[in-house]
mmCIF file of the N, C-alpha and C atoms, coordinates in Angstrom:
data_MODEL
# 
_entry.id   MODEL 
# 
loop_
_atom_site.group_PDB 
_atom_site.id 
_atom_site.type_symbol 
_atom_site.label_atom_id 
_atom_site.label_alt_id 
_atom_site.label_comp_id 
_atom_site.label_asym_id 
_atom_site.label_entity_id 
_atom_site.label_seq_id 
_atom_site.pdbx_PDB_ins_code 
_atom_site.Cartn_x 
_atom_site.Cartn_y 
_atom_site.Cartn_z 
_atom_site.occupancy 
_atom_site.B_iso_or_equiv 
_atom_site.pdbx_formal_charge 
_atom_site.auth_seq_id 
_atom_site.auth_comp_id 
_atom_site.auth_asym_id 
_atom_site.auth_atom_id 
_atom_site.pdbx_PDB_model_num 
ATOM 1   N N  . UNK A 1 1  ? -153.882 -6.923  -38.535 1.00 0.00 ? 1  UNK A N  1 
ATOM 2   C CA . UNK A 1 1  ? -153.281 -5.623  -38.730 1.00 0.00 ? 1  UNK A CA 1 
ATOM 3   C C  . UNK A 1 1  ? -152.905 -5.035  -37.361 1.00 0.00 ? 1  UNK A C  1 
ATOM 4   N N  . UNK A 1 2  ? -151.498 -4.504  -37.325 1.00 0.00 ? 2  UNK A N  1 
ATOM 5   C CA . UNK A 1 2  ? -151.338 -3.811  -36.298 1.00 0.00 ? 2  UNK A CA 1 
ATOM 6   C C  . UNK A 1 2  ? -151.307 -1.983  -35.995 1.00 0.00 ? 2  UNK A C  1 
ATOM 7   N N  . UNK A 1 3  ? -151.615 -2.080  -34.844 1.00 0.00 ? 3  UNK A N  1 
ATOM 8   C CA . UNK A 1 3  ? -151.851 -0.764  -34.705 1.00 0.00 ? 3  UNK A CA 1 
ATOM 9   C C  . UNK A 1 3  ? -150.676 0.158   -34.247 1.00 0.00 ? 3  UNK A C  1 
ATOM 10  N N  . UNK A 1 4  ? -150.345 1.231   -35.380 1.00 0.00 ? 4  UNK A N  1 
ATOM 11  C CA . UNK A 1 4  ? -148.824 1.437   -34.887 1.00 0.00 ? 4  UNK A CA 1 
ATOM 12  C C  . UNK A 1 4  ? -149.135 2.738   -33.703 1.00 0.00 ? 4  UNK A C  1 
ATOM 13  N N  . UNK A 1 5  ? -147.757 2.694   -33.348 1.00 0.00 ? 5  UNK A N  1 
ATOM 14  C CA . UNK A 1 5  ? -148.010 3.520   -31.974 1.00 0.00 ? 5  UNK A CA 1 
ATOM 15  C C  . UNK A 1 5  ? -147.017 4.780   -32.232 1.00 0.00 ? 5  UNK A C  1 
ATOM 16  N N  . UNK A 1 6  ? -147.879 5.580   -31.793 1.00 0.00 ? 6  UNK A N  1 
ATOM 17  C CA . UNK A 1 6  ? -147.479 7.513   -32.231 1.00 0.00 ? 6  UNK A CA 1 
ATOM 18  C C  . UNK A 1 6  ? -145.676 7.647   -31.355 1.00 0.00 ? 6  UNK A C  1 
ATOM 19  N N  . UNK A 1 7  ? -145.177 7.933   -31.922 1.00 0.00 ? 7  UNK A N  1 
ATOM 20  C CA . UNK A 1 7  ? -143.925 8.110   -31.369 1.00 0.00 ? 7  UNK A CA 1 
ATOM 21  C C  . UNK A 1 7  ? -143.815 9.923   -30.431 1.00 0.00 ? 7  UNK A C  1 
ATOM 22  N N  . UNK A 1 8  ? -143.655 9.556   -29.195 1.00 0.00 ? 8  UNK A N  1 
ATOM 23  C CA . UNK A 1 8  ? -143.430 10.310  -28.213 1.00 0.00 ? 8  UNK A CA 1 
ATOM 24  C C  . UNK A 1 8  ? -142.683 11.860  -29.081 1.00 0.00 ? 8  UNK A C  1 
ATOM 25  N N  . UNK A 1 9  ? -142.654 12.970  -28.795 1.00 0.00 ? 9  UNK A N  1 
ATOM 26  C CA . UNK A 1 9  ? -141.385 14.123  -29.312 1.00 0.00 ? 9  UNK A CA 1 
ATOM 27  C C  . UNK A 1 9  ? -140.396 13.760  -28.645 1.00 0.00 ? 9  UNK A C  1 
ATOM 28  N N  . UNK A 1 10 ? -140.293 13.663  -27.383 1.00 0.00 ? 10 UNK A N  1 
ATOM 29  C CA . UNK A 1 10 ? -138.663 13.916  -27.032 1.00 0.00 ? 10 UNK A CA 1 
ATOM 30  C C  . UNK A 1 10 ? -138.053 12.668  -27.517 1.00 0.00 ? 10 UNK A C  1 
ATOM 31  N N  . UNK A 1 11 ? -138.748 11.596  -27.911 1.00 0.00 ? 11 UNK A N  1 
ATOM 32  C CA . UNK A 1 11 ? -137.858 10.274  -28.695 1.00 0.00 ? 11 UNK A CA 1 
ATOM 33  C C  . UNK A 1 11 ? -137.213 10.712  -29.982 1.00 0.00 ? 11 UNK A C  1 
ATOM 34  N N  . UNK A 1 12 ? -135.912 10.147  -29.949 1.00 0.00 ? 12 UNK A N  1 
ATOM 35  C CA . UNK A 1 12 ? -134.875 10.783  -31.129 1.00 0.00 ? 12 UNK A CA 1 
ATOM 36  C C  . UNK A 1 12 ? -134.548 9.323   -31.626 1.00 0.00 ? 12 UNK A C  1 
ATOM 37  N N  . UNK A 1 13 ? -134.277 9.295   -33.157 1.00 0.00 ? 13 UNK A N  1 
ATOM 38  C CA . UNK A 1 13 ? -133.628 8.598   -33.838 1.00 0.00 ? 13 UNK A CA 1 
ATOM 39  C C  . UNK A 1 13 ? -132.374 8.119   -33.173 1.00 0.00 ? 13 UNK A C  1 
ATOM 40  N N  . UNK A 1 14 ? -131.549 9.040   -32.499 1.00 0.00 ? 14 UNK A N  1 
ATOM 41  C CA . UNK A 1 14 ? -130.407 8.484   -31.758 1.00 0.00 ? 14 UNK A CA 1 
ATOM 42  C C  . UNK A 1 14 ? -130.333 7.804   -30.623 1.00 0.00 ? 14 UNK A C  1 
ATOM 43  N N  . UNK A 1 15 ? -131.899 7.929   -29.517 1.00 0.00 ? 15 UNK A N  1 
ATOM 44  C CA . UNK A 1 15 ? -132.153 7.259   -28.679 1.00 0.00 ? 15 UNK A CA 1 
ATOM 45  C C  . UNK A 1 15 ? -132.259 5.967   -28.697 1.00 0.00 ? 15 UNK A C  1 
ATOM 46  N N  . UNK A 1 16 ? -133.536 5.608   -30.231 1.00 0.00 ? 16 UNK A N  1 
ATOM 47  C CA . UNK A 1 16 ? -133.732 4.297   -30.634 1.00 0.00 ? 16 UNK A CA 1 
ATOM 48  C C  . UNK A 1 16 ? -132.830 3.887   -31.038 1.00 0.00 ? 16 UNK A C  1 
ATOM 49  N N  . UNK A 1 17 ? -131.195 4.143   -31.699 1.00 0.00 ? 17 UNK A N  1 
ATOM 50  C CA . UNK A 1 17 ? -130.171 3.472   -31.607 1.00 0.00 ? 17 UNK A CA 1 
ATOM 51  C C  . UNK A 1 17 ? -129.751 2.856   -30.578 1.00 0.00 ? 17 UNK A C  1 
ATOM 52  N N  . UNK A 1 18 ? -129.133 3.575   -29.781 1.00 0.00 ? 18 UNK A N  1 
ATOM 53  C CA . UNK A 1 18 ? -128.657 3.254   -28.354 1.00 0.00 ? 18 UNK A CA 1 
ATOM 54  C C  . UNK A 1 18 ? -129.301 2.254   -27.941 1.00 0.00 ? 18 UNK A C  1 
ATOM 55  N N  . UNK A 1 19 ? -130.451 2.578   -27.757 1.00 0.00 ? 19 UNK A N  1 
ATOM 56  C CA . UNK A 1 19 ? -130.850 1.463   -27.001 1.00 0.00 ? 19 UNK A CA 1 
ATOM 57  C C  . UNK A 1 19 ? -131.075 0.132   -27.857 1.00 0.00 ? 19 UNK A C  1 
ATOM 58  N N  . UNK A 1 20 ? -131.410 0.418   -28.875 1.00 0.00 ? 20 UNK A N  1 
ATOM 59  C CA . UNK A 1 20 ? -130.609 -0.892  -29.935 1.00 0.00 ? 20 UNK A CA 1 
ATOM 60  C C  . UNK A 1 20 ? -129.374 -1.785  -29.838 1.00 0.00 ? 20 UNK A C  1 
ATOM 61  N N  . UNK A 1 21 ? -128.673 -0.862  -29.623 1.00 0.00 ? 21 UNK A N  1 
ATOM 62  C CA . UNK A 1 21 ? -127.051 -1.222  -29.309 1.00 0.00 ? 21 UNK A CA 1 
ATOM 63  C C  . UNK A 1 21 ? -126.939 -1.810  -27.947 1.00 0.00 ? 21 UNK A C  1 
ATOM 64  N N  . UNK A 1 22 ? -127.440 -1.126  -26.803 1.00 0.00 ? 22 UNK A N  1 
ATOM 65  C CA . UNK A 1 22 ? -127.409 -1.713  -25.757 1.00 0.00 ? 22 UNK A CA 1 
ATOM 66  C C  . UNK A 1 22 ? -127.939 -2.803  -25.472 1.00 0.00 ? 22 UNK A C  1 
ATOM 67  N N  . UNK A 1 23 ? -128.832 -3.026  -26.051 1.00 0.00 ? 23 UNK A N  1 
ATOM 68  C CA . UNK A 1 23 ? -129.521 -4.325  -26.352 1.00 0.00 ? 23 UNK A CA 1 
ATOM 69  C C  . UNK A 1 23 ? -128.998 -5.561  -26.873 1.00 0.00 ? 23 UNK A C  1 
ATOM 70  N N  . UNK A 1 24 ? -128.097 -5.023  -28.247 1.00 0.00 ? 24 UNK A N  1 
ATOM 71  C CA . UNK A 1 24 ? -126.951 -5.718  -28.656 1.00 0.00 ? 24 UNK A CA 1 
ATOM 72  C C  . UNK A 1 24 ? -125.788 -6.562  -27.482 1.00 0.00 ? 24 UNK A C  1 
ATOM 73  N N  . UNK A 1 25 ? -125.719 -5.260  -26.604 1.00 0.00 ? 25 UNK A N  1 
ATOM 74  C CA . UNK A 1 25 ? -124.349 -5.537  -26.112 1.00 0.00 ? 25 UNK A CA 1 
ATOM 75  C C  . UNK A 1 25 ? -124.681 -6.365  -25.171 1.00 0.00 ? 25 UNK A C  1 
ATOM 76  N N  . UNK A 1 26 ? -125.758 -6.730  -24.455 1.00 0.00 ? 26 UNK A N  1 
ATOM 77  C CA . UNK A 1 26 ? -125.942 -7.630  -23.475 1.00 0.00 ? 26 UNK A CA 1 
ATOM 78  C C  . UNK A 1 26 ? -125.851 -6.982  -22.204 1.00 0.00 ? 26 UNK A C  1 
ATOM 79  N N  . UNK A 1 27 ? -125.352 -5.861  -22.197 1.00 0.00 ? 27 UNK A N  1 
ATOM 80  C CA . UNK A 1 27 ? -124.555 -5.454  -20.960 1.00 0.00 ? 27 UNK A CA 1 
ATOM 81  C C  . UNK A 1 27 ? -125.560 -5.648  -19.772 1.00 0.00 ? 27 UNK A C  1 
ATOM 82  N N  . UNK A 1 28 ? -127.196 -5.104  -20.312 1.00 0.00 ? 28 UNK A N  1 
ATOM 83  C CA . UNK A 1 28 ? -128.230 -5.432  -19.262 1.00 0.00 ? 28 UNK A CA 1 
ATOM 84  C C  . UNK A 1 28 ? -129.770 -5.909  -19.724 1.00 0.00 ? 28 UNK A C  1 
ATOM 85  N N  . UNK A 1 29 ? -130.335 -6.135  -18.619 1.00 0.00 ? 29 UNK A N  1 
ATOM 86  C CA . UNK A 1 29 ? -131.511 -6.874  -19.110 1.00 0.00 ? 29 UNK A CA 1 
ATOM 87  C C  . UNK A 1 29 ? -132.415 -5.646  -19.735 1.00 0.00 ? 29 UNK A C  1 
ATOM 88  N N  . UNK A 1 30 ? -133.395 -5.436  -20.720 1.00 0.00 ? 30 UNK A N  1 
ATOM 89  C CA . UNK A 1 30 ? -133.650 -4.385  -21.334 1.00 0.00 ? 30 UNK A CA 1 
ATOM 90  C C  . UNK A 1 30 ? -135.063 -3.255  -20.174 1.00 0.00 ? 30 UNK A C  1 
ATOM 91  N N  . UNK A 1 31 ? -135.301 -4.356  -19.357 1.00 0.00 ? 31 UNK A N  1 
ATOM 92  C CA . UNK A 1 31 ? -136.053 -3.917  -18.842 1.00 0.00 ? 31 UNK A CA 1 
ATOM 93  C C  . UNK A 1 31 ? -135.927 -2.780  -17.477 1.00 0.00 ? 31 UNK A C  1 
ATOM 94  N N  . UNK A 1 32 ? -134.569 -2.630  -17.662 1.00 0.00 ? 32 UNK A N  1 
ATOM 95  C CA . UNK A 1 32 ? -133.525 -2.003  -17.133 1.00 0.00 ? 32 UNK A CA 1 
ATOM 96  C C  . UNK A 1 32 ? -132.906 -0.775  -17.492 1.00 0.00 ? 32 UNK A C  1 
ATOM 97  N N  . UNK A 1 33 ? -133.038 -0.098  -18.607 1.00 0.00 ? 33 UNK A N  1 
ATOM 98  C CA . UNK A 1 33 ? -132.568 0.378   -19.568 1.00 0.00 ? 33 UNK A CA 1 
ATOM 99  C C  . UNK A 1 33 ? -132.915 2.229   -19.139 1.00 0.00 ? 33 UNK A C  1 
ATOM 100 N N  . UNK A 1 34 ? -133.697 2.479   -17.989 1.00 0.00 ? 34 UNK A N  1 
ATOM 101 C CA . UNK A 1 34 ? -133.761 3.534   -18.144 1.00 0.00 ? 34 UNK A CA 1 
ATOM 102 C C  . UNK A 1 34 ? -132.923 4.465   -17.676 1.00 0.00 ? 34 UNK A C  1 
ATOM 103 N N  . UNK A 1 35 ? -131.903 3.752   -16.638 1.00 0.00 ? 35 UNK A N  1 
ATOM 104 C CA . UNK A 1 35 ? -131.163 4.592   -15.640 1.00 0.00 ? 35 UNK A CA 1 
ATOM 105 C C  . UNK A 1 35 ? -130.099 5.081   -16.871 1.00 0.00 ? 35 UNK A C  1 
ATOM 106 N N  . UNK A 1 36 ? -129.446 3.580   -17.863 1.00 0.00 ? 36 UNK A N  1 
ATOM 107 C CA . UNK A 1 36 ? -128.778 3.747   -18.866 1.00 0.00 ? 36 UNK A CA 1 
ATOM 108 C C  . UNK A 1 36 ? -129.062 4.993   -19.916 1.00 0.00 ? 36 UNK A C  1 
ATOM 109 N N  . UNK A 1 37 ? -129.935 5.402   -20.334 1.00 0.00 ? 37 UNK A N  1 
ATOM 110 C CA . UNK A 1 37 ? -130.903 6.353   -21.136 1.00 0.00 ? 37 UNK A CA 1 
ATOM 111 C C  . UNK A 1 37 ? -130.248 8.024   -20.296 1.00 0.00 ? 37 UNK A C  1 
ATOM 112 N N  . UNK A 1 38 ? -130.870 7.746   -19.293 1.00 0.00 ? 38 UNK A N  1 
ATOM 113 C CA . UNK A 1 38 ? -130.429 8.622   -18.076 1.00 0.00 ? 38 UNK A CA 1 
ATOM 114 C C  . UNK A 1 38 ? -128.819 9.278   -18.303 1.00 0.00 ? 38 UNK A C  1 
ATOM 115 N N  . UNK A 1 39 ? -127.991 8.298   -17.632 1.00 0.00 ? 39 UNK A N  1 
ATOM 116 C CA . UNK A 1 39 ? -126.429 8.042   -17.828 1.00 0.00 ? 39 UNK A CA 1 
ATOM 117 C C  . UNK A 1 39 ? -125.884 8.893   -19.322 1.00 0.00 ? 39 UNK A C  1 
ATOM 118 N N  . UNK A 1 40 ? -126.688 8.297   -20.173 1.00 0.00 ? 40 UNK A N  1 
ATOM 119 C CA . UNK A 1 40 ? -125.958 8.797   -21.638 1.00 0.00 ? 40 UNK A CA 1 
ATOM 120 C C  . UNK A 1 40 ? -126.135 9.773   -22.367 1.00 0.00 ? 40 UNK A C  1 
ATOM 121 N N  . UNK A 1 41 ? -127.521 10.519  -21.435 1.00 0.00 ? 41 UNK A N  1 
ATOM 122 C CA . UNK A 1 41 ? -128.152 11.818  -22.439 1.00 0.00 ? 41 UNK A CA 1 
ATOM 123 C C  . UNK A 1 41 ? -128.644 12.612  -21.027 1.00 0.00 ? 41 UNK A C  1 
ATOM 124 N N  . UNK A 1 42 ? -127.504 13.175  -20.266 1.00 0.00 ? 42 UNK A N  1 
ATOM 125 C CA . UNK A 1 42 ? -127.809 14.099  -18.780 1.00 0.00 ? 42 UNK A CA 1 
ATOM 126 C C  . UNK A 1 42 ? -128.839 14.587  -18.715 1.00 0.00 ? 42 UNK A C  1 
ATOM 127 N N  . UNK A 1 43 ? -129.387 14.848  -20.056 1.00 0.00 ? 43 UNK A N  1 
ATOM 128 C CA . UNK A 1 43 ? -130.190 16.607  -19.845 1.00 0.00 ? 43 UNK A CA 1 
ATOM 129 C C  . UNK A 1 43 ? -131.765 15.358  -19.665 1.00 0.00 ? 43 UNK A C  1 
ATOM 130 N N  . UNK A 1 44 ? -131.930 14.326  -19.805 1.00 0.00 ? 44 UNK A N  1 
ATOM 131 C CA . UNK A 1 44 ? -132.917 13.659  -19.564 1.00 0.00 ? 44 UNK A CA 1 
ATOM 132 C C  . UNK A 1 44 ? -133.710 13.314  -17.982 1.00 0.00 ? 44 UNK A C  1 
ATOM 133 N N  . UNK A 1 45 ? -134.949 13.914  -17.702 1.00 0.00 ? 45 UNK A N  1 
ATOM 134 C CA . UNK A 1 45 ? -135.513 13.617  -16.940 1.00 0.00 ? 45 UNK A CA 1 
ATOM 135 C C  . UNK A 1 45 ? -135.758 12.016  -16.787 1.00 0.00 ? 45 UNK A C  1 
ATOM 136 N N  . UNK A 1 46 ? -136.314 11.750  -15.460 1.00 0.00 ? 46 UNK A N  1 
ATOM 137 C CA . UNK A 1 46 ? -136.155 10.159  -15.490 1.00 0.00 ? 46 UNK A CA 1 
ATOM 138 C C  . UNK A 1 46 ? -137.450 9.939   -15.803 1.00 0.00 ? 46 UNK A C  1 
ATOM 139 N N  . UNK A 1 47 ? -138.426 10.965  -16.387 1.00 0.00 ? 47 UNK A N  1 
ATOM 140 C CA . UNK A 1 47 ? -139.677 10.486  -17.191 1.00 0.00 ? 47 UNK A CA 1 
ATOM 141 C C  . UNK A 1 47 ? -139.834 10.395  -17.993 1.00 0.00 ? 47 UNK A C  1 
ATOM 142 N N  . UNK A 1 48 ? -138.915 11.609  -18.848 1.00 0.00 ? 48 UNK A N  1 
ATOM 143 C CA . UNK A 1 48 ? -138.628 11.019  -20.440 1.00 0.00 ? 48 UNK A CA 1 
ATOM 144 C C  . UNK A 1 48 ? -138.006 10.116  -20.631 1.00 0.00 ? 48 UNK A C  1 
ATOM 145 N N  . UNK A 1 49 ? -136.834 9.831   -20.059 1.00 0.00 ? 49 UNK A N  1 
ATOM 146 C CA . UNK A 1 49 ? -135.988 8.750   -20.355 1.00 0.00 ? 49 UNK A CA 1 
ATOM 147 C C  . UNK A 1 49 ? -137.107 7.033   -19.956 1.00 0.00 ? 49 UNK A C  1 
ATOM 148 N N  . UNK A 1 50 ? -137.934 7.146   -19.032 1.00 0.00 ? 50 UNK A N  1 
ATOM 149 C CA . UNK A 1 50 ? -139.557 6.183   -18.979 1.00 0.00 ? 50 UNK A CA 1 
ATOM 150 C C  . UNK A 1 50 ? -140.193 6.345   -20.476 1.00 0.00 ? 50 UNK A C  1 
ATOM 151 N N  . UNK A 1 51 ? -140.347 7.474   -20.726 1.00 0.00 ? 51 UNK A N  1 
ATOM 152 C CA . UNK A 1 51 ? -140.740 7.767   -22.023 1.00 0.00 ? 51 UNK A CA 1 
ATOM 153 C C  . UNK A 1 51 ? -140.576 6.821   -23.295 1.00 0.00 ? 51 UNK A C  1 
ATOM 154 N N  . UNK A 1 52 ? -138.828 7.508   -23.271 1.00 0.00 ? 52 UNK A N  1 
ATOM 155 C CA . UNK A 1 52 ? -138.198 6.844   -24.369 1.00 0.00 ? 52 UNK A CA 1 
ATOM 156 C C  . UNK A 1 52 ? -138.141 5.455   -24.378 1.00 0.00 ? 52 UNK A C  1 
ATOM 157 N N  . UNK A 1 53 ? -137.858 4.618   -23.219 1.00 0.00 ? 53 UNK A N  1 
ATOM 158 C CA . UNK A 1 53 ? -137.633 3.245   -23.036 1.00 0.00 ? 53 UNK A CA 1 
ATOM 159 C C  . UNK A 1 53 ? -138.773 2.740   -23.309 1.00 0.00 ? 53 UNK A C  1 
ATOM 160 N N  . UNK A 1 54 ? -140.384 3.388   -22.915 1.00 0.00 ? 54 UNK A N  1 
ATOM 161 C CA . UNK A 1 54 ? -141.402 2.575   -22.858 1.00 0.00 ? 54 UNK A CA 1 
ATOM 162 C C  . UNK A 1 54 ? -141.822 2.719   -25.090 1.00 0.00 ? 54 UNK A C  1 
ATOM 163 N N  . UNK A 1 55 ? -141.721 3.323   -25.017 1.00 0.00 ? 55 UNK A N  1 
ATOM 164 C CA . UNK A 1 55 ? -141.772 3.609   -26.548 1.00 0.00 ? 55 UNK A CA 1 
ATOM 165 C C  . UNK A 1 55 ? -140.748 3.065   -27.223 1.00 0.00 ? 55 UNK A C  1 
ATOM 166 N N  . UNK A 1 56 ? -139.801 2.179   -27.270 1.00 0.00 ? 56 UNK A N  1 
ATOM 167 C CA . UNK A 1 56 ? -138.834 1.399   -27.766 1.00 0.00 ? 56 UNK A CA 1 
ATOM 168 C C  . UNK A 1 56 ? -139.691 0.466   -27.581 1.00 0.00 ? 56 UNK A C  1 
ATOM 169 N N  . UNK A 1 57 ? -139.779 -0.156  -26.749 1.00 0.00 ? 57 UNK A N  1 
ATOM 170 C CA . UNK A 1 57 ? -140.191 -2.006  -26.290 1.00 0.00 ? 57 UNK A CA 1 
ATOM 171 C C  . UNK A 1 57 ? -141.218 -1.949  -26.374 1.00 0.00 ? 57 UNK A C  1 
ATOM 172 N N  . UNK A 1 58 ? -142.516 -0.347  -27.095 1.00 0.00 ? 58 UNK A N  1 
ATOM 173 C CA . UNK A 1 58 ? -143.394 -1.200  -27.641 1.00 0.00 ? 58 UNK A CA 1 
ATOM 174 C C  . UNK A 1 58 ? -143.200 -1.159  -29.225 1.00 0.00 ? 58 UNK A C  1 
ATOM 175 N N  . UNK A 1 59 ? -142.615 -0.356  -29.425 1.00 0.00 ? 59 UNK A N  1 
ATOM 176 C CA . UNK A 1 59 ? -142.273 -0.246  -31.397 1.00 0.00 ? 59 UNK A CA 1 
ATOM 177 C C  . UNK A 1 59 ? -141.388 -1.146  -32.078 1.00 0.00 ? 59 UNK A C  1 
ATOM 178 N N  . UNK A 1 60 ? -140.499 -1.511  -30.904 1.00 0.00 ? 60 UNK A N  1 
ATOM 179 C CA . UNK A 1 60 ? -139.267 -2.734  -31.157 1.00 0.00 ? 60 UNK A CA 1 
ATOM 180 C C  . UNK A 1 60 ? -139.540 -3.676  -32.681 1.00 0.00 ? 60 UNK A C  1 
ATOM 181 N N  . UNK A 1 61 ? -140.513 -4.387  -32.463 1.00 0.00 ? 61 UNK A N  1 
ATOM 182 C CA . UNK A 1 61 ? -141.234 -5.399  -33.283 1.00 0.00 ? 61 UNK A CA 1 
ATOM 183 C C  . UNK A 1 61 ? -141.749 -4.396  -34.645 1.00 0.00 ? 61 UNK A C  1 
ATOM 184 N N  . UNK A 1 62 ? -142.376 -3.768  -34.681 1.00 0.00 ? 62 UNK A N  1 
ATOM 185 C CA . UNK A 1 62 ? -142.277 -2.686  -35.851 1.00 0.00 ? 62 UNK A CA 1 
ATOM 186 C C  . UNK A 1 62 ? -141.065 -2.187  -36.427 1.00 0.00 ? 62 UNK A C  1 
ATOM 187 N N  . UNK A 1 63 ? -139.996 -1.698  -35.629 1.00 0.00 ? 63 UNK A N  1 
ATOM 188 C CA . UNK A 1 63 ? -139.112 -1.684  -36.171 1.00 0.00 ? 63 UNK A CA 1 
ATOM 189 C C  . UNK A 1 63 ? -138.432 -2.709  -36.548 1.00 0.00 ? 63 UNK A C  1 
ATOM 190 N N  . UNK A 1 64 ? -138.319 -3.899  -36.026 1.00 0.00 ? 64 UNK A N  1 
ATOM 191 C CA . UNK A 1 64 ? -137.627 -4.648  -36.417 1.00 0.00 ? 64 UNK A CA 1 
ATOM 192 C C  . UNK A 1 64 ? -138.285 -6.136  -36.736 1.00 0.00 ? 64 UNK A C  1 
ATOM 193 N N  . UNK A 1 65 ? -138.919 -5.644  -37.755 1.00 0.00 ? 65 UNK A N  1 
ATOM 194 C CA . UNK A 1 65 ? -139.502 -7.105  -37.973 1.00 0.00 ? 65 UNK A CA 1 
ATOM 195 C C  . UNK A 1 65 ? -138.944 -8.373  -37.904 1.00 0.00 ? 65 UNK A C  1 
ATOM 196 N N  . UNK A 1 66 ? -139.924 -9.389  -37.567 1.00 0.00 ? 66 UNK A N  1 
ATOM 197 C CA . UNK A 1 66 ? -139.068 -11.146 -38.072 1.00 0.00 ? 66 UNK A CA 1 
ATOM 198 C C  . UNK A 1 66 ? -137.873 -10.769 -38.864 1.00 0.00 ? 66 UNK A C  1 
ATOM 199 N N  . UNK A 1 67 ? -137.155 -11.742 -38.406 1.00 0.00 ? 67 UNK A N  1 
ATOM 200 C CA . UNK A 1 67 ? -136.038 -11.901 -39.936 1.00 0.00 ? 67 UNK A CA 1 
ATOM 201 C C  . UNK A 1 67 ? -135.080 -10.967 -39.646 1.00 0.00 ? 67 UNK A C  1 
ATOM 202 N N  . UNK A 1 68 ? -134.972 -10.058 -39.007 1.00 0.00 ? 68 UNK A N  1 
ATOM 203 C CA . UNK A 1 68 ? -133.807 -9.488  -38.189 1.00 0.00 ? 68 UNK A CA 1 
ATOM 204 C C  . UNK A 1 68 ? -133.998 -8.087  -39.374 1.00 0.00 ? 68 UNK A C  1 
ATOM 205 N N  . UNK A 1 69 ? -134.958 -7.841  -40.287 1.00 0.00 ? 69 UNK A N  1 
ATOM 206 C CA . UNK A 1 69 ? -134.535 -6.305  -41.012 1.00 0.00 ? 69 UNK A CA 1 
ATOM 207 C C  . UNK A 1 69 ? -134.889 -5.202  -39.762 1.00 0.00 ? 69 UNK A C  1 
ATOM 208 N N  . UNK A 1 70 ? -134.244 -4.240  -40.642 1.00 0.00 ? 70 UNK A N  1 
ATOM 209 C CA . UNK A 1 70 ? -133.764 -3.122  -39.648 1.00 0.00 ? 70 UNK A CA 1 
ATOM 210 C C  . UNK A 1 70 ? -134.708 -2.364  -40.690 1.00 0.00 ? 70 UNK A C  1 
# 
């Protein structure tokens, strides 16, 4: 059993897209992703935007189980 992990407030449904998508697109390695976060949502400090990224890549696998469901 896994232990799910409390989702941050300033993380938005639209964040975990993006960075979904960016992920998609290849454009960069994911571990990379915060300056991008930064770039696309101004009003973001570069700790939330740490925030948001670190709370994606650990929920990733929860959200997206084996088998590619969304």
């Amino acid at each position: 059993m896994t232990q799910q992990i409390e989702r941050p407030e300033v993380v938005t449904d639209e964040h975990l897209r993006y960075l979904d998508w960016l992920r998609e697109s290849g454009e960069t390695n994911m571990w990379g992703a915060t300056p991008y976060l930064m770039e696309m949502y101004g009003e973001l400090s570069k700790q939330e935007a740490r925030t948001i990224h670190s709370y994606w890549m650990q929920s990733f696998g929860e959200r997206h189980p084996k088998g590619g469901q969304s």
